[in-house]
N, C-alpha and C positions, 0 to 999 in steps of 0.2 A: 194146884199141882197138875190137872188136867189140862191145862193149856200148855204146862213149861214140858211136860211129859209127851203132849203132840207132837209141840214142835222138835221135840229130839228122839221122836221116834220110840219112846218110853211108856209103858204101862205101868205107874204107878199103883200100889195098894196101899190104904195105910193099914199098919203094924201098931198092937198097940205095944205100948212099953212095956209091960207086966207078961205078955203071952209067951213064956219059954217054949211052949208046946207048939209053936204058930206053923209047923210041918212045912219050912220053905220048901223050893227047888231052887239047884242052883240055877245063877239067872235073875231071879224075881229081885224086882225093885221097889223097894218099898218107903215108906215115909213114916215119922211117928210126929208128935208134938205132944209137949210137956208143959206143966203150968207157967214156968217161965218162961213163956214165947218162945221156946228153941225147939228147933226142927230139925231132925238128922234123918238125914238122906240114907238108905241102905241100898247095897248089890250084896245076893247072899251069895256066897261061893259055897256052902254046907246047909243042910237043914236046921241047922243051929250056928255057923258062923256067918258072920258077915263082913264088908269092908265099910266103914261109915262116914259120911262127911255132915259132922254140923253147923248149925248157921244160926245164930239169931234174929228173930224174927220181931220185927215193931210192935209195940205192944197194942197198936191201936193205927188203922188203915182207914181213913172218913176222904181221901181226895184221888183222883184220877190219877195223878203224879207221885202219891204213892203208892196203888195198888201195882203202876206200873215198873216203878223202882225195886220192890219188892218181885214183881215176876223177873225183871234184870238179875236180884240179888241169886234169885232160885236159880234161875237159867245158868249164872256163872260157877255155884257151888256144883248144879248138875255136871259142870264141867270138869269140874276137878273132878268128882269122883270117878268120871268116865278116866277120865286118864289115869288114877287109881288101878283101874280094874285092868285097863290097859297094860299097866306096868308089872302086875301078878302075873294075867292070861301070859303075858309075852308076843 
């Protein structure tokens, strides 16, 4: 997440799933992952709402080729969400 978050300019956190109290700002970009390999992207627009984009994540990354395909997959979900937030903000 640290790398896909550099390169777009993005300060990830992660979020855990359970924390209703997590006192976002709006702004903050966050990340969770859940025992199913799935990873949801957040941009909070409220201290408690957010906009989300999820992705499934390989249950198991042992080669170069896919740690890289996987930072590909991040980078393009990161994308969608920007244009998400894009299409709110106005």
């Amino acid at each position: 997440m640290a790398c896909v978050g550099e390169d777009e300019n993005i300060q990830f956190v992660h979020h855990s799933q359970r924390n209703h109290r997590a006192g976002h700002k709006v702004g903050d970009w966050t990340y969770e992952m859940d025992k199913a390999n799935q990873i949801t992207l957040r941009y909070w627009i409220s201290e408690f709402g957010s906009i989300e984009e999820p992705l499934s994540n390989p249950p198991c990354i042992t080669t170069l080729d896919q740690r890289s395909d996987l930072q590909d997959l991040l980078s393009k979900h990161v994308h969608i969400l920007k244009a998400k937030v894009s299409d709110v903000n106005g």
